[in-house]
N, C-alpha and C positions, 0 to 999 in steps of 0.2 A: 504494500500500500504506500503511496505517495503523500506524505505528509507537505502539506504546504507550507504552515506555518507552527512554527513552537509558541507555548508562552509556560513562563516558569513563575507560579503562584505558592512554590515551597514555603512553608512558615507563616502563609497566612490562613486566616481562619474564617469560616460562614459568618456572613455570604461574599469577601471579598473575590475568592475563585469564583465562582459565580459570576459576577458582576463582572470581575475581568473577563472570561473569557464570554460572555454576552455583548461586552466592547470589540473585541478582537473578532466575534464572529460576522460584526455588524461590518466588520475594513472589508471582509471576502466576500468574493464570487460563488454563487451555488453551484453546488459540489465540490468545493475545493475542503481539503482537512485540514482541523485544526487539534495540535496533540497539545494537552495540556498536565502539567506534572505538578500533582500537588501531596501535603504531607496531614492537611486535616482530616482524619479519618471518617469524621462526616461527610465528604465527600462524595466519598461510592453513593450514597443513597440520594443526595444536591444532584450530583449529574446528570443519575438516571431518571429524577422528576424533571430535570428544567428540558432536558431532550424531549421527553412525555410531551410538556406544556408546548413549548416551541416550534415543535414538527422537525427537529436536526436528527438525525441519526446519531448514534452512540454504536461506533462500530468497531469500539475495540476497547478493554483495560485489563490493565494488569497490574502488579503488583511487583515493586524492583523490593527486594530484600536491603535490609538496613536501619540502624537508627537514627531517624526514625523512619520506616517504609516510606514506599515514593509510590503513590498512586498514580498511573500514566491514562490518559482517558485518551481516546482519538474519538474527534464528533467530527460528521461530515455537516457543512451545513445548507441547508435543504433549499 
């Protein structure tokens, strides 16, 4: 998969991942990806509603090992 653009929201906490990458998904073109790597753990569950609301895809995360883990989310946006 073709990541378009990064953003790196480590060390903040909800709703600022959120709000970033809802800025960042507003700069792109539909269907281009956007990966974004965050470390608040409420995250996983923020992502997968704001896609829900939004109509973006959520097409990818995982989980990097570390402390503290690094949630990577990749949204395509719609």
């Amino acid at each position: 998969m073709d990541i378009d653009r990064d953003l790196d929201v480590k060390g903040l906490n909800c709703p600022l991942p959120i709000l970033r990458a809802k800025k960042a998904l507003a700069e792109m073109e539909s269907g281009q990806v956007l990966r974004v790597k965050a470390t608040d753990p409420k995250s996983a569950g923020d992502f997968e509603a704001f896609c829900r609301q939004t109509g973006h895809q959520l097409v990818d995360q995982q989980t990097e090992e570390g402390s503290p883990a690094v949630l990577v989310f990749s949204i395509r946006r719609k």
